[in-house]
ZADRENGU-561319 format. One line per field, with one value per residue (C-alpha): residue number from 1; residue in one letter; x, y, z. Coordinates in nm, 3 decimals, decimal comma. Each point is the difference from the previous one (the first is absolute). Layout:
! ZADRENGU-561319
num NUM|...
residu a|...
east X|...
north Y|...
up Z|...
//
This chain:
! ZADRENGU-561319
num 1|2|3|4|5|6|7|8|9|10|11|12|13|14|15|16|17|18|19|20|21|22|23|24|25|26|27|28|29|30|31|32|33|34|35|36|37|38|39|40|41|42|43|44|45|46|47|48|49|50|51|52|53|54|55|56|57|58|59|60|61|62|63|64|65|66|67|68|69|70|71|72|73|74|75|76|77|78|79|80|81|82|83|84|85|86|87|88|89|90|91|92|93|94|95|96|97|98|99|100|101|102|103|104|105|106|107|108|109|110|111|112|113|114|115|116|117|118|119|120|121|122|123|124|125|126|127|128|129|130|131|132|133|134|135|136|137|138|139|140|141|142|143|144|145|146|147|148|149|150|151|152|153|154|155|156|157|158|159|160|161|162|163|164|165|166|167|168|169|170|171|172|173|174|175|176|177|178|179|180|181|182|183|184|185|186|187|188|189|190|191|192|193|194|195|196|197|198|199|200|201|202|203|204|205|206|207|208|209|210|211|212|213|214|215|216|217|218|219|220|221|222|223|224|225|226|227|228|229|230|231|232|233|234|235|236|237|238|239|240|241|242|243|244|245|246|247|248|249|250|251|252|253|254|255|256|257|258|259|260|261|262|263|264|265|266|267|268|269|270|271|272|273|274|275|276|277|278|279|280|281|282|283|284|285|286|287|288|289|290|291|292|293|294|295|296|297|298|299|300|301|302|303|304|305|306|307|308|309|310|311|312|313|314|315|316|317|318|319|320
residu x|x|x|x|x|x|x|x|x|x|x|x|x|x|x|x|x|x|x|x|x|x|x|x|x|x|x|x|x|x|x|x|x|x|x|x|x|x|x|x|x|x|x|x|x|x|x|x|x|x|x|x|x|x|x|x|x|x|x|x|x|x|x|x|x|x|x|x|x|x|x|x|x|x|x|x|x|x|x|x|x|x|x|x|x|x|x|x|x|x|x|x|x|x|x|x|x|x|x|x|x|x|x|x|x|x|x|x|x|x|x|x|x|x|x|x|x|x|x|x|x|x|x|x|x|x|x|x|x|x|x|x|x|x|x|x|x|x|x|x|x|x|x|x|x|x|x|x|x|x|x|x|x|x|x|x|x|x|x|x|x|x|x|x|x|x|x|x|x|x|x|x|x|x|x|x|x|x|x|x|x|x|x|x|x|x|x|x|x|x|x|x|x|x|x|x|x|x|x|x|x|x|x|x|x|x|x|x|x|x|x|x|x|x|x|x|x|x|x|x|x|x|x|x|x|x|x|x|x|x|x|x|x|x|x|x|x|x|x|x|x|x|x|x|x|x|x|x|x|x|x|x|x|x|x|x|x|x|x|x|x|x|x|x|x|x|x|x|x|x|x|x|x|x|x|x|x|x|x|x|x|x|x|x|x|x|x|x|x|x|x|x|x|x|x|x|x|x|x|x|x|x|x|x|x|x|x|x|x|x|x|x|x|x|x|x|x|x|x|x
east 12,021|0,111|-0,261|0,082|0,373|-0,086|-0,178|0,252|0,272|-0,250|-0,065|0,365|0,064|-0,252|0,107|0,371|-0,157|-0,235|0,359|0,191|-0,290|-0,024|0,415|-0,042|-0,278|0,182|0,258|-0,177|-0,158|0,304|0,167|-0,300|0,004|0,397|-0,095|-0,257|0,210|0,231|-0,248|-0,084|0,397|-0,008|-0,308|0,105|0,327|-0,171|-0,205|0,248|0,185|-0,273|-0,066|0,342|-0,022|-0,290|0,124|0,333|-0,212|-0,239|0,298|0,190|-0,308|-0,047|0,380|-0,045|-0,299|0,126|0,377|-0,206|-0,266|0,315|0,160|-0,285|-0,072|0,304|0,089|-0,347|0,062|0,351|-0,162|-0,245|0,210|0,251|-0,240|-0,212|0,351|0,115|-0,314|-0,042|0,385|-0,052|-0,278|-0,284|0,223|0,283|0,064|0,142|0,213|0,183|0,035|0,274|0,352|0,159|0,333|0,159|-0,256|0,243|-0,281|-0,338|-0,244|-0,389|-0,234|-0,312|-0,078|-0,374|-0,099|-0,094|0,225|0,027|0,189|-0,115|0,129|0,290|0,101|-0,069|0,264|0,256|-0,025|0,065|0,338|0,149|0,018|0,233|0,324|0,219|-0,262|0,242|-0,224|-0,338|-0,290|-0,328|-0,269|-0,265|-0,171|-0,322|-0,069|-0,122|0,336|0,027|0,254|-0,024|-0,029|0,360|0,106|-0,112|0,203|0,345|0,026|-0,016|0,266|0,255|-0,071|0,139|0,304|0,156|-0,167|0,231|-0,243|-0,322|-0,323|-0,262|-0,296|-0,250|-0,122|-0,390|-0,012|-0,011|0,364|-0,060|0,262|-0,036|0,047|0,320|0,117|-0,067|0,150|0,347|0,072|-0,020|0,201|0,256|0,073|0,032|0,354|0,084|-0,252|0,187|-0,273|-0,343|-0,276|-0,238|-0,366|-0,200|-0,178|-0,360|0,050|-0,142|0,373|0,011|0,300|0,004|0,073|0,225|0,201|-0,032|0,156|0,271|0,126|0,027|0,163|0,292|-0,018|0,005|0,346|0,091|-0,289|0,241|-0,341|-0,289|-0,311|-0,288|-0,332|-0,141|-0,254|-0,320|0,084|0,020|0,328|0,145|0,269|0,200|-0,106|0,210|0,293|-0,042|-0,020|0,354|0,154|-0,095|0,123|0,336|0,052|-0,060|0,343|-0,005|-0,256|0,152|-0,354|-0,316|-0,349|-0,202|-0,397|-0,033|-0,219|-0,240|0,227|-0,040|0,304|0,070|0,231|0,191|-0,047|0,099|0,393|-0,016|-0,093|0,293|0,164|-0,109|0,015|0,391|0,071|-0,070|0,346|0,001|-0,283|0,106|-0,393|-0,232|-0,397|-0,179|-0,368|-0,117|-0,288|0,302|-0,066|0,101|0,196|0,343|0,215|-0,098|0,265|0,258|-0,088|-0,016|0,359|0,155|-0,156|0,192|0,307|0,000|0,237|-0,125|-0,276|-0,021|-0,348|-0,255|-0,433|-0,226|-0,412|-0,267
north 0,935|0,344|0,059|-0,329|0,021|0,365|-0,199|-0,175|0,244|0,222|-0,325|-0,004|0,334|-0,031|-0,364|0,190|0,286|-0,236|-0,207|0,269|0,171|-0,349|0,025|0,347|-0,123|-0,292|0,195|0,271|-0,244|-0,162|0,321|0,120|-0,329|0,025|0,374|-0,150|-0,235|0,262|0,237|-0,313|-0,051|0,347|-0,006|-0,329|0,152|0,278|-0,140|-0,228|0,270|0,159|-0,351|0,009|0,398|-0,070|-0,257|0,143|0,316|-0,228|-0,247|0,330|0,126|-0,350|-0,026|0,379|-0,111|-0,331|0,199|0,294|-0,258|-0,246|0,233|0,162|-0,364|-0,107|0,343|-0,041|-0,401|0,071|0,307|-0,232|-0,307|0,170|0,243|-0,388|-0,119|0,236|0,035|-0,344|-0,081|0,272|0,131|-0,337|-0,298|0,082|-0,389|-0,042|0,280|-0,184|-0,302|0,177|-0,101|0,353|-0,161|0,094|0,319|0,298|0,220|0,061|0,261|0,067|0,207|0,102|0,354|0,079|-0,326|0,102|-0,240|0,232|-0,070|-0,337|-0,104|0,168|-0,236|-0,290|0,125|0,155|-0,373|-0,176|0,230|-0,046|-0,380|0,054|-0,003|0,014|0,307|0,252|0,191|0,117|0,199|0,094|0,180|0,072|0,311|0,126|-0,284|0,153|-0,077|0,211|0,028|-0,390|-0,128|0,168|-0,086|-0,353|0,002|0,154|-0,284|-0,269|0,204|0,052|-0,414|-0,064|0,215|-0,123|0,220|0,305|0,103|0,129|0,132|0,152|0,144|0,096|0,290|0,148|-0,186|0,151|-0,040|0,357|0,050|-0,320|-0,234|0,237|-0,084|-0,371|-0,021|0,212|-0,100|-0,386|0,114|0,102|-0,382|-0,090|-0,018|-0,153|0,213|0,162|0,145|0,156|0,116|0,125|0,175|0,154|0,256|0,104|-0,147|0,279|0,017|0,343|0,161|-0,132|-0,342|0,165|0,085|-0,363|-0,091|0,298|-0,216|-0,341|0,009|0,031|-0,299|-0,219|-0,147|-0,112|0,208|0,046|0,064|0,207|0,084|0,172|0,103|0,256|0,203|0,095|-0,036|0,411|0,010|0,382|0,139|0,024|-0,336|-0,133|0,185|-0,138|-0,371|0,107|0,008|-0,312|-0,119|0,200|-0,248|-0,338|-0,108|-0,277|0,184|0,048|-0,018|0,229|0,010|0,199|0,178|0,314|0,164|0,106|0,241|0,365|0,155|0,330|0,202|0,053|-0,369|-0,191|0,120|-0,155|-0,282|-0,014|0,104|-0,328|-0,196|0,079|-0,119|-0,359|-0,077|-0,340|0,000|-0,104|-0,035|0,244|-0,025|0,306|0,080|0,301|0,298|0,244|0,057|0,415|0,184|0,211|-0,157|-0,396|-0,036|0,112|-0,186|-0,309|0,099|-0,030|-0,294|-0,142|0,086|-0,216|-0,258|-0,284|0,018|-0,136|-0,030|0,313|0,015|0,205|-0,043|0,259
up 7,850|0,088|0,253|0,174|-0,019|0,180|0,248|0,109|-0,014|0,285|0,214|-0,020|0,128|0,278|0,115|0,009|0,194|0,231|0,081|0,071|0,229|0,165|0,046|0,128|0,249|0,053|0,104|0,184|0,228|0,060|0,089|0,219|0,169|0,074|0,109|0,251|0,080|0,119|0,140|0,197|0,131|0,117|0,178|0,179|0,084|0,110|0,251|0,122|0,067|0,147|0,212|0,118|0,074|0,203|0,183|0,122|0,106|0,156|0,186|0,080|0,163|0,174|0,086|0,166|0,205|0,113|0,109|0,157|0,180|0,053|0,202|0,195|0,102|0,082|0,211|0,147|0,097|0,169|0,177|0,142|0,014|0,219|0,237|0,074|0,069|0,264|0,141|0,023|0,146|0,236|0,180|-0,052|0,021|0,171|0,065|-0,387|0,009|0,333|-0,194|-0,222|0,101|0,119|0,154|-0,319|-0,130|-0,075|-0,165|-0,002|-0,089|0,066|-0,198|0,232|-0,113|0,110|0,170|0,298|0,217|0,332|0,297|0,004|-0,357|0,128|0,273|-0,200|-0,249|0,281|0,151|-0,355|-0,106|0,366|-0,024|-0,334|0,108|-0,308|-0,161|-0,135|-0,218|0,104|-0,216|0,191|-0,228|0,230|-0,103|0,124|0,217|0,305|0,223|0,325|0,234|0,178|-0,377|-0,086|0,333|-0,063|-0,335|0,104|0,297|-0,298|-0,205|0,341|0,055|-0,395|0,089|-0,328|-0,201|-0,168|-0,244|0,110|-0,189|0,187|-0,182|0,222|-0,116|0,026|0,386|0,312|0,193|0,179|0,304|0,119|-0,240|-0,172|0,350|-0,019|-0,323|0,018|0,302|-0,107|-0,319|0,267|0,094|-0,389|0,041|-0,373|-0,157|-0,300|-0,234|0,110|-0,229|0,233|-0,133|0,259|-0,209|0,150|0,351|0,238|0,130|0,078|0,147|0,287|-0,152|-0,232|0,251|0,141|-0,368|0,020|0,335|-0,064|-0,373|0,065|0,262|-0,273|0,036|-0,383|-0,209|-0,338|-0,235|0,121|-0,255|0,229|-0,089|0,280|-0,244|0,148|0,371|0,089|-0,085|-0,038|-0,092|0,368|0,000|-0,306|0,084|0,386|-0,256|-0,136|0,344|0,063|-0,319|0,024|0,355|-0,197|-0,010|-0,264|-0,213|-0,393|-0,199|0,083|-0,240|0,200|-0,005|0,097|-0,206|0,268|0,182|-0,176|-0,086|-0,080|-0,185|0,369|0,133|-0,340|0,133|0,365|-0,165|-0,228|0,273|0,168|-0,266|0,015|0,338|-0,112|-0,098|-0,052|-0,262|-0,381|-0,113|0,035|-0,132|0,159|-0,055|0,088|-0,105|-0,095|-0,342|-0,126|0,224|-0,124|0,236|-0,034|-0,295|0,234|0,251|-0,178|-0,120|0,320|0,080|-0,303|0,131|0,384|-0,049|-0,031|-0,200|-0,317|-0,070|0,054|-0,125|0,082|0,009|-0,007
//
């Protein structure tokens, strides 16, 4: 009786152990799984926000490359877009450019840098702007095209015919005016007798000073020139030349606003002053843009110091 009361009192014990090894089991298991489960959560959120890391890096990158091919297209399309349209207008069908209505065209421009148009193109176009007969404001970009002196001549008779026009841009720099065609073209500016503003670039046109001296003349011929901005660089211009450029200026009666190129002429120490000097006589002058290849010398501050005093300037720069 004692043995089996024993018995039972140990089966007890280890059924009360077994249950509360199955509770702690229980238990362990369900706290592993709720640790997994967790483990889990933060794995998921870490790769989402690894999914959504690597997509904003890869739709940044995207966005960049689209913008940065977006552009180069686009600048590339206009580029072409507007060089076929000018070059189509212009020089190869001349017929749809004389359909426009020009009885009431105040302003027009033309980009034909490097094209190669030549005298020819250059009567076609002198033709078209002297049948516009309200054109006030002009803009010819016509650089490097291989003009000589009939092709400005050809161009300055269509700018006298609109004699409207009071502002006037002529870039024709990198051609080949030489004496002759300077000739042609001041002395048509002459008989511009509303012409107001000039921007003139002849840089690199074998000029010489011969027909620098043509240029010297007929400047201050132009009755009502108020705005004068003149590019003569690279035409063998030196220093007795620019001042000789002055003189003429000094004798524009109307003239009150002067950019002007002269950074071929070499000036020294002892020329910098005549210039100044020069400079000086043009009264009438309240803007002043000079360029020039004066950079160091000990008297250029002073100079430029009584230049600030004339009396009407009120706006002075200076370009080396």
């Amino acid at each position: 009786m004692i043995k089996s009361t024993s018995f039972f009192l140990s089966l007890i014990t280890n059924f009360k152990n077994y249950i509360l090894f199955a509770l702690f089991l229980f238990s362990f298991q369900k706290y592993n799984q709720e640790i997994n489960k967790q483990i889990e959560k933060l794995f998921k959120l870490t790769f989402v926000f690894k999914y959504i890391s690597k997509k904003y890096n890869n739709q940044k990158i995207v966005n960049n490359f689209d913008n940065q091919k977006q552009k180069a297209r686009c600048k590339k399309i206009v580029l072409k877009k507007k060089a076929q349209h000018l070059i189509t207008m212009i020089v190869y069908n001349l017929n749809k450019i004389n359909e426009i209505d020009r009885s009431q065209l105040k302003s027009i421009g033309f980009e034909l840098k490097f094209k190669g148009i030549g005298d020819k193109g250059c009567s076609e176009i002198g033709k078209w702007i002297g049948s516009c007969e309200v054109l006030t404001d002009l803009k010819l970009q016509l650089k490097d095209n291989q003009i000589e002196a009939e092709g400005f001549n050809n161009l300055i008779q269509g700018i006298k015919q609109a004699n409207n026009i009071n502002n006037l841009q002529l870039l024709l720099a990198e051609n080949y005016a030489k004496i002759k065609g300077t000739q042609y073209l001041f002395q048509g500016l002459t008989e511009c007798k509303n012409l107001t503003s000039l921007n003139l670039d002849l840089e690199t046109n074998s000029i010489k000073k011969n027909g620098l001296q043509v240029i010297y003349q007929f400047l201050p011929q132009i009755p009502n020139l108020k705005h004068l901005q003149i590019n003569l660089d690279n035409n063998d211009m030196d220093s007795a030349s620019a001042l000789s450029l002055f003189d003429a200026i000094k004798n524009c009666k109307n003239m009150s606003s002067l950019h002007i190129n002269i950074s071929e002429a070499a000036f020294s120490n002892q020329k910098y002053q005549p210039l100044c000097l020069k400079i000086k006589e043009c009264q009438r002058i309240n803007t002043l843009m000079l360029k020039t290849n004066v950079q160091y010398f000990m008297g250029k501050s002073k100079c430029n110091k009584s230049l600030f005093k004339m009396k009407r300037l009120v706006k002075c720069q200076f370009y080396y």
